[in-house]
ZAFI-679904 format. One line per field, with one value per residue: x negated, y, z of N, C-alpha, C in turn; residue in one letter; chain. Coordinates in steps of 0.1 Angstrom, whole numbers, plus 5000, padded with zeros to 4 digits. Layout:
<pts>
n.c1	[X/...];
n.c2	[Y/...];
n.c3	[Z/...];
ca.c1	[X/...];
ca.c2	[Y/...];
ca.c3	[Z/...];
c.c1	[X/...];
c.c2	[Y/...];
c.c3	[Z/...];
residuo	[A/...];
cadena	[A/...];
</pts>
This chain:
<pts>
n.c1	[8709/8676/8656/8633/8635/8646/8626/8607/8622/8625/8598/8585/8606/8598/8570/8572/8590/8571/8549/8562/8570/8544/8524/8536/8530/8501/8489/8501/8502/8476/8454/8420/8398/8403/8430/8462/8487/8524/8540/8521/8511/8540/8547/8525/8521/8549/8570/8566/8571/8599/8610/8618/8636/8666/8673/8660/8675/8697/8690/8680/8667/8649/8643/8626/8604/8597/8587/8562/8545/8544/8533/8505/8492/8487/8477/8451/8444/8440/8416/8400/8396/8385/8363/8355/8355/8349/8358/8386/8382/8400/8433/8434/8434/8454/8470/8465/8474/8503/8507/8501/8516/8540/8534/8530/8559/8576/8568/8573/8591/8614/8611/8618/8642/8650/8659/8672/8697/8697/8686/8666/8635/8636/8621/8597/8595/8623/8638/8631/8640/8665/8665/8663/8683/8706/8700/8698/8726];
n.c2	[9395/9389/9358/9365/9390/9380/9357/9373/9391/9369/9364/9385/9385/9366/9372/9393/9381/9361/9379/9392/9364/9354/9378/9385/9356/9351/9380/9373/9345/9337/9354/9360/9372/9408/9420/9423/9448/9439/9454/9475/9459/9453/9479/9489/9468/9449/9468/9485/9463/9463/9483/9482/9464/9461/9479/9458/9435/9441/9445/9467/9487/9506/9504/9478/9496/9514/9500/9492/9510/9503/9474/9483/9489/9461/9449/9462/9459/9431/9427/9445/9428/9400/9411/9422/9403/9374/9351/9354/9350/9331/9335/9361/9357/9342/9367/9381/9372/9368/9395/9407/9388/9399/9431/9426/9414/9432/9453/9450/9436/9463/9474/9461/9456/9480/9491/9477/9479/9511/9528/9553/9571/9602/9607/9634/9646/9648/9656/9680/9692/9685/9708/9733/9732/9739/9766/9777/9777];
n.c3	[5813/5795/5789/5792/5808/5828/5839/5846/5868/5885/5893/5903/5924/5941/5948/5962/5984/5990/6002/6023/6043/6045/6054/6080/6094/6085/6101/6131/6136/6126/6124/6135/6164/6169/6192/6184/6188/6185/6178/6165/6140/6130/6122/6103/6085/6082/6084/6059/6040/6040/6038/6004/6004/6003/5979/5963/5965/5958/5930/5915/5890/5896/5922/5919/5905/5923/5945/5936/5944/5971/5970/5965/5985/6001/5982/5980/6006/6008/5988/6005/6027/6018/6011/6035/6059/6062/6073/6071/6044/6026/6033/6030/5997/5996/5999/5981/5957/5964/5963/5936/5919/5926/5922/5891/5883/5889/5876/5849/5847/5858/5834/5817/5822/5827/5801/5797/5805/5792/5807/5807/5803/5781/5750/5746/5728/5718/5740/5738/5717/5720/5740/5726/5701/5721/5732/5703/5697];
ca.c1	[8695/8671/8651/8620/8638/8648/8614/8598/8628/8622/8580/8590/8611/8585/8556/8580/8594/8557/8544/8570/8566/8525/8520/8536/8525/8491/8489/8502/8496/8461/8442/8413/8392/8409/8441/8464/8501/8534/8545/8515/8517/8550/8547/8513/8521/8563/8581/8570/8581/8615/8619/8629/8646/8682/8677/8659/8687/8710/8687/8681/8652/8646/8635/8612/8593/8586/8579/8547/8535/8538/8525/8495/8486/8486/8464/8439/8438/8434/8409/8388/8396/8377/8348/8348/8364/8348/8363/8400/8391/8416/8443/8433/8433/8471/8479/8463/8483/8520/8507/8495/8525/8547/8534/8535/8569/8585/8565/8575/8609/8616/8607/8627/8656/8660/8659/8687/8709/8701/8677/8649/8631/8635/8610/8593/8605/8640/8644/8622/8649/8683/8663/8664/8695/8710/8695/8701/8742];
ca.c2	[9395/9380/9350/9369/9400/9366/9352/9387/9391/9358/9367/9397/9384/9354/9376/9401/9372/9350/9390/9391/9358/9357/9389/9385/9346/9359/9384/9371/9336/9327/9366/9365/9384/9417/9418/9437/9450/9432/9469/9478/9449/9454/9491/9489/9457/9447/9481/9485/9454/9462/9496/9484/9451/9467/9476/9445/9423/9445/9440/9478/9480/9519/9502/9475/9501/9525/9494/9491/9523/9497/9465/9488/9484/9450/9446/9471/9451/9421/9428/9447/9417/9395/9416/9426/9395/9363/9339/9353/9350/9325/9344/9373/9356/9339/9380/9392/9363/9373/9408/9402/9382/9412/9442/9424/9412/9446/9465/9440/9438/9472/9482/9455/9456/9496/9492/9464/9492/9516/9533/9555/9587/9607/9611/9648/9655/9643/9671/9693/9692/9688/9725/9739/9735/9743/9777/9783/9785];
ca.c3	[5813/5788/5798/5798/5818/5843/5845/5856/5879/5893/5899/5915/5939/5944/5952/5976/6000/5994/6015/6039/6048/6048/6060/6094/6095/6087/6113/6140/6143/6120/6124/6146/6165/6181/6196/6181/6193/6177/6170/6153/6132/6127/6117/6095/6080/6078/6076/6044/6035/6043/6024/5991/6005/5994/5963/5956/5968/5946/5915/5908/5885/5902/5937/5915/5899/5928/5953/5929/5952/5982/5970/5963/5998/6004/5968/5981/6020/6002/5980/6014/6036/6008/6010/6048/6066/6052/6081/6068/6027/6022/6039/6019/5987/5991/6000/5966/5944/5960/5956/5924/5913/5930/5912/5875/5880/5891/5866/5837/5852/5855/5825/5807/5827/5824/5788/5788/5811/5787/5819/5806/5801/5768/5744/5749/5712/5718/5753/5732/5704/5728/5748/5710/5696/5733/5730/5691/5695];
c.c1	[8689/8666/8637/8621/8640/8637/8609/8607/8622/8604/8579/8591/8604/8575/8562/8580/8581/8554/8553/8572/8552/8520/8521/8529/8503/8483/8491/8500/8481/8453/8436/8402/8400/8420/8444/8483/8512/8540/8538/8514/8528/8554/8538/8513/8540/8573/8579/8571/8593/8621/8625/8641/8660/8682/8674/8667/8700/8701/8685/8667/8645/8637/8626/8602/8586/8585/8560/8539/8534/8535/8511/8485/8479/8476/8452/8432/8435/8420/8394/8387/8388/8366/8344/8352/8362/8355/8380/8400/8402/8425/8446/8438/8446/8476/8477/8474/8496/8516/8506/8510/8540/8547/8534/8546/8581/8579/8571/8593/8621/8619/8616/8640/8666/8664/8670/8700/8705/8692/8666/8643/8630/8624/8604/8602/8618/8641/8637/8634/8662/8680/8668/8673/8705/8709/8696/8716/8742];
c.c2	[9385/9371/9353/9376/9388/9361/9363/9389/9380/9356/9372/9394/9371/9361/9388/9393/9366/9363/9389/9383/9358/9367/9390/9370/9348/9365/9381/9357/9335/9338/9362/9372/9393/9413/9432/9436/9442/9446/9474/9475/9453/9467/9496/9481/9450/9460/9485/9477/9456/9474/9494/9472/9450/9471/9463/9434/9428/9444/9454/9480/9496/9510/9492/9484/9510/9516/9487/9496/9510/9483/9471/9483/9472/9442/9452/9460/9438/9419/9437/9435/9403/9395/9417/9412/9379/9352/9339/9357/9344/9333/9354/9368/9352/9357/9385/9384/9367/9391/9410/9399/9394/9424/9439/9419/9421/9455/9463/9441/9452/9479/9476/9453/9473/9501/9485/9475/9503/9532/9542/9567/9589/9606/9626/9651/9657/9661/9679/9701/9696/9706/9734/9742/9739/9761/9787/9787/9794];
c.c3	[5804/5794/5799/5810/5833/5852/5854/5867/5887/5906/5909/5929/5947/5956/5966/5988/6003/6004/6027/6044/6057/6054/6076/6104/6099/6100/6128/6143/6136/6123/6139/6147/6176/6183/6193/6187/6181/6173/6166/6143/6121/6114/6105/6085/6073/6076/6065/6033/6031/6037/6015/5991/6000/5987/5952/5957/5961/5934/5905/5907/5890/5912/5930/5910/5909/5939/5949/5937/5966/5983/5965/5979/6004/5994/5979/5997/6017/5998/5996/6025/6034/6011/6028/6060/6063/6061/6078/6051/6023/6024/6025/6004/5984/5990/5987/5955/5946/5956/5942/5915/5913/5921/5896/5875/5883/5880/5855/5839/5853/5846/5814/5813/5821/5809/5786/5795/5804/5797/5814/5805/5788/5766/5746/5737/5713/5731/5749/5725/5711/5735/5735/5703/5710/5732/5716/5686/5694];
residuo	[X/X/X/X/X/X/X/X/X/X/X/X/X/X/X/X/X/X/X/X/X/X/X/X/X/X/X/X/X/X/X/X/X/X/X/X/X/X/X/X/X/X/X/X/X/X/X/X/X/X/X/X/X/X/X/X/X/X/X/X/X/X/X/X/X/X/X/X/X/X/X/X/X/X/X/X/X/X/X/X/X/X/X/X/X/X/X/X/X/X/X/X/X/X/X/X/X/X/X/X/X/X/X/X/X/X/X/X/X/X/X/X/X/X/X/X/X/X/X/X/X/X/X/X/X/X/X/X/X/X/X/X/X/X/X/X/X];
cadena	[A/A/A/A/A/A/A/A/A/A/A/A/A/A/A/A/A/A/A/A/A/A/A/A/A/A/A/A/A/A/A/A/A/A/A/A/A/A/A/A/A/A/A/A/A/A/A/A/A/A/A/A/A/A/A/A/A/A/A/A/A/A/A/A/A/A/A/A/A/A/A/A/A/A/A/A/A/A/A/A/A/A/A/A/A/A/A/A/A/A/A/A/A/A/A/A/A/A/A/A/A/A/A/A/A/A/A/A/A/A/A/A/A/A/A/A/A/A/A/A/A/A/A/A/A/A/A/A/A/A/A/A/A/A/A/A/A];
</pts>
């Protein structure tokens, strides 16, 4: 790995563990207000933490690119907990920075990783061209 491809790895996995720490810390000891169940929590908030956990602990830049779809979440609750929640902005605001730091070091990482493996989608022309001579034998 380069030592850019390093750094963005490194972000990544920053802004991952900073959520799955903060998230359950968050919730369950600093949120107030309602009372909410430890398996709703759990289910709304840490199971989809834990989806890409194994490929991110193997370093496969597939599971950085499509856990983008679920640091989406955690941006978007951030960013309404901000606006609707002013006694837990702080909170909010550490959750948008690992998210934050999360989704540009898997997108970045990803993208320069699958390029160092060689990982990527054709050009249109290129599977335009291989359909073409395929068909012209």
């Amino acid at each position: 790995m380069t030592l850019s491809t390093t750094f963005f790895h490194k972000l990544a996995l920053s802004g991952y563990f900073g959520l799955l720490i903060w998230v359950p810390v968050w919730h369950f000891f600093l949120a107030q207000g309602i009372e909410k169940s430890p398996l709703f929590i759990f289910l709304i908030w840490i199971l989809p933490l834990l989806l890409p956990l194994r490929g991110i602990l193997k370093n496969r830049p597939y599971t950085f690119a499509w856990s983008n779809f679920i640091v989406m979440i955690y941006l978007l609750h951030g960013l309404t907990a901000i606006y609707a929640v002013p006694e837990e902005r702080l909170y909010a605001v550490i959750e948008l920075v690992f998210a934050s730091m999360m989704f540009v070091g898997c997108s970045v990482y990803a993208r320069k990783r699958g390029k160092e493996l060689g990982l990527g989608l054709k050009k249109l022309k290129d599977v335009m061209a291989d359909e073409k001579a395929k068909f012209e034998r």
